[in-house]
N, C-alpha and C positions, 0 to 999 in steps of 0.2 A: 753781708754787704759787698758789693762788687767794688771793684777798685780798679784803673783806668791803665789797659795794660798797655806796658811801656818799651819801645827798642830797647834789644833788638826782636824781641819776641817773634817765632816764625809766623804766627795768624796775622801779623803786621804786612807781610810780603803775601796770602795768599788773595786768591780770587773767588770773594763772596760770594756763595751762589742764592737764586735769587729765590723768595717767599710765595708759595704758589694759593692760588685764587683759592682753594681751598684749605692751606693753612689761615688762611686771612678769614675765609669763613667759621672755621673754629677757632679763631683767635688764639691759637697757640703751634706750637712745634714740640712735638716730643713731650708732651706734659710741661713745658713752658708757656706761662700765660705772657701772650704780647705786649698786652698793655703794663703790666708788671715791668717789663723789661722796658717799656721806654717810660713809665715812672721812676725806675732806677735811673736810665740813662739820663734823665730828666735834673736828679737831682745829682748827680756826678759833675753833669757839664756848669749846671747854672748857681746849683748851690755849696758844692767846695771847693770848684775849679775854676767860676766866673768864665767859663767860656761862652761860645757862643753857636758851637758847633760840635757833632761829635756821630760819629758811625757804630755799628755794633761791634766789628772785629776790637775795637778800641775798650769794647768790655768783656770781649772773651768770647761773641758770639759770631760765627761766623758766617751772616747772612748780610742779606742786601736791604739793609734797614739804617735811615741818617736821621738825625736829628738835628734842626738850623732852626737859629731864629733871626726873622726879619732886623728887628732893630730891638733897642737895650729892655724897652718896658713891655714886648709883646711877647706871648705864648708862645713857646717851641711848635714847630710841625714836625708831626713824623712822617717818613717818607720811605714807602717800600717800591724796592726798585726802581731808582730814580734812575732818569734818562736824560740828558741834554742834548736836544733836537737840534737844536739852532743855537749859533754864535755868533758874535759880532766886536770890533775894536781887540786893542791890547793895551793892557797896561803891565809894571811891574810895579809889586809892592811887597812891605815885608810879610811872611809869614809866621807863624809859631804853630806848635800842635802840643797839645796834652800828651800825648804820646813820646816828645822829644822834647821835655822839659829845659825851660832858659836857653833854647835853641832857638834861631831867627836866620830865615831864610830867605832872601828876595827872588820872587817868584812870576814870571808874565804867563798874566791869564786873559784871557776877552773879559770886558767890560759887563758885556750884555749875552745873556741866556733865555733860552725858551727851556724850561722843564716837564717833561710827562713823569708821574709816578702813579703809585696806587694809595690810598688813606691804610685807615686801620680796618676801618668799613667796607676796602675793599673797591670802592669806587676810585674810578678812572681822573687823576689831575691833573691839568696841565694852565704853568701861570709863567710870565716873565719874570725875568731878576735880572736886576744892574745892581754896578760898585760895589760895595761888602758884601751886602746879601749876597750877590753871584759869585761872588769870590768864596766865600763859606761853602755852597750847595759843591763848587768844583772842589773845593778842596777834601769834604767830606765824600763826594761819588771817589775821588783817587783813592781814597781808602779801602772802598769795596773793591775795587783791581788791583789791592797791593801795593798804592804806588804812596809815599810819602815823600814830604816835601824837600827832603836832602837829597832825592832824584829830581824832582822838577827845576829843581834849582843848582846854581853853580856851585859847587862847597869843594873842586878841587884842591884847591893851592891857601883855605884859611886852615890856618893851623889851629885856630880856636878851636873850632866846631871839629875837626877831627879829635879832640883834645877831649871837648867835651861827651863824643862816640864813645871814645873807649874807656870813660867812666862810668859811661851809661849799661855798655861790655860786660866791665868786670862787675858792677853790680847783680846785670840779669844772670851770670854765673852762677854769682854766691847765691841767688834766692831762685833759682830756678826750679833745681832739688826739689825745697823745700813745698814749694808752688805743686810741683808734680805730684808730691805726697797729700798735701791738701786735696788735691782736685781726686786722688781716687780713694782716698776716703768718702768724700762728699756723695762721689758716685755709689761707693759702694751702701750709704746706706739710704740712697736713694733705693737703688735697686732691692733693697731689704723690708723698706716702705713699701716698695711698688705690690712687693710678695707680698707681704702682711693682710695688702687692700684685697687683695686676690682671692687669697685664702679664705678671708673673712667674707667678701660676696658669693662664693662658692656654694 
């Protein structure tokens, strides 16, 4: 099960790159099935974490793929390679991210958005967003360029929130290791799988 990675983790700071017409036509990357991955992401954001938004680097994956949902009782969209055409208004209001838990940042964003993406199907979308909803879709695309919300915002001079950084520090330290070793296990017996299928169609 994937679990919702957290500052200071480097995939947090990089720039997503983006899912191309033909991974979307095979519905996977690298032997990753798509929809798999935003059924996990699905259930990470809405069903342990109650959020309401959520991108891939935020689960280890580092492409151009969010997940937002309109309002409290409607279906997530997935959304590859989002783009925000058009802006309008400012407000500032507070934010939080799964990623920088019990962290609250006040954040000015425009009101109102025009979005182009692609579905999972592959097909071309583009729809307005005001208030939440646009604030969610901005806050998730900052993700795919690395940017989280303790840059958007002002967190010079609180001592809380830098307080609360370098516990969030010294935790990614002690489990970092650990994380590293998981992950190339995982790899390696992927890759042992991969042979096995090989062998065996051969």
């Amino acid at each position: 099960m994937r679990e919702i990675v957290q500052y200071p983790d480097p995939i947090l700071k990089k720039i997503a790159r983006p899912v191309t017409d033909e991974e979307l036509r095979a519905g996977n990357i690298n032997g990753m099935i798509l929809n798999t991955l935003i059924e996990e992401m699905t259930e990470l954001m809405s069903g342990r974490n109650r959020g309401i938004g959520l991108a891939a680097p935020q689960v280890g994956e580092s492409i151009r793929l969010i997940l937002v949902q309109p309002s409290q009782n409607s279906t997530a969209m997935a959304l590859f390679n989002p783009e925000i055409v058009e802006s309008s208004g400012k407000e500032e209001a507070w934010e939080g991210c799964l990623s920088l838990p019990g962290i609250g940042v006040l954040v000015k964003r425009p009101t109102s958005i025009k979005v182009k993406a692609k579905s999972l199907s592959g097909e071309d979308i583009e729809f307005p967003a005001n208030g939440l909803f646009a604030r969610v879709i901005q806050h998730e695309v900052d993700h795919l360029d690395g940017i989280l919300i303790i840059t958007r915002g002002n967190i010079t001079n609180n001592r809380k929130i830098g307080k609360q950084l370098a516990e969030l520090e010294k935790t990614y330290r002690m489990w970092a290791p650990k994380k590293k070793a998981m992950e190339e296990r995982a790899a390696k017996a992927a890759a042992e799988e991969k042979k096995q299928r090989e062998s065996a169609s051969a």
